[in-house]
N, C-alpha and C positions, 0 to 999 in steps of 0.2 A: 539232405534236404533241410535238416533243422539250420546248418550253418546258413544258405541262402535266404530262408524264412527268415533269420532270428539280424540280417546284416540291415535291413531295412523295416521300416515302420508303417505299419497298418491301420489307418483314421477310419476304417470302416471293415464291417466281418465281409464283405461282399471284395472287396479291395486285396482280402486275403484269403478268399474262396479262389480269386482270379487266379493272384499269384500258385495259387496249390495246384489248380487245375490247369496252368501254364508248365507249372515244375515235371507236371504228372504226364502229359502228353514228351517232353522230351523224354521224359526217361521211359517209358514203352515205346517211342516209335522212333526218337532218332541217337538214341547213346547205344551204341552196342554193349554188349558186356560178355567181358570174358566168360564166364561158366557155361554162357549160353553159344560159344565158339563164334565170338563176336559178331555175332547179328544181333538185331534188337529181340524184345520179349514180343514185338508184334509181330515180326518176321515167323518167330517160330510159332505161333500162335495161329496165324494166317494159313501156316505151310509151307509159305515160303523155305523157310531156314535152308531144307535141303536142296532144293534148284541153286538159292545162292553159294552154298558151299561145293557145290558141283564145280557150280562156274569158277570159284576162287583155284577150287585143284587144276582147272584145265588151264588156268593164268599161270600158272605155279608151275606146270609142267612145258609149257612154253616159254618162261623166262629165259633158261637154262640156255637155250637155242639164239635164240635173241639176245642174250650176252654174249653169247660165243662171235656173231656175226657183228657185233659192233667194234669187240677189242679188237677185229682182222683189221676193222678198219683204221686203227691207232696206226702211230708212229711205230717203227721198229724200236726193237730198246737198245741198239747199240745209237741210232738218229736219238733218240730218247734221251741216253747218257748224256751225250755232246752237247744237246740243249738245256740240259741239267746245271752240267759243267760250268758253259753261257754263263747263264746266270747268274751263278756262283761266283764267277768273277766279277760279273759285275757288282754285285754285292758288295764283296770286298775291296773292288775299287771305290766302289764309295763310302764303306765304312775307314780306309786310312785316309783318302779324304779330306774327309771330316777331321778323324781325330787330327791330322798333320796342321789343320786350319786353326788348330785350337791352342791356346796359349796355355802355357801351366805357372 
């Protein structure tokens, strides 16, 4: 807090009542913090905290699944290699090129 306080200049005690009481709403109700297993201090304070950690474990156990059905949908990795491959030449077609265009 004191580094944001102290980066800006205060022409009035009320100007920097603002600013306090601006800092202090973020940090209870929208900065999570870690100790508090990243929700905010209002979250837990409310009640909240546990319905949303609930929710985070059942996101978390549906990932898993949901990554599985996306890589089926990749390329194969032999298709994979060969476009690899691709482009690797073409790289190198353009890197001699170049150098070959260049005078020494």
């Amino acid at each position: 807090m004191k580094n944001i306080l102290l980066l800006d200049n205060y022409y009035s005690p009320d100007d920097l009542k603002a600013e306090i009481e601006t800092f202090v709403e973020y940090y209870n109700y929208q900065r999570y913090h870690e100790s508090l297993n990243n929700v905010t201090p209002a979250d837990v304070y409310t009640g909240r905290a546990v319905q949303i950690l609930e929710e985070r474990n059942k996101i978390k156990e549906r990932t898993p699944h949901t990554r599985n059905e996306n890589t089926r949908n990749q390329l194969p990795s032999d298709k994979l290699c060969l476009r690899f491959q691709y482009i690797l030449s073409k790289l190198s077609d353009d890197v001699h090129s170049y150098n070959y265009g260049q005078q020494m």
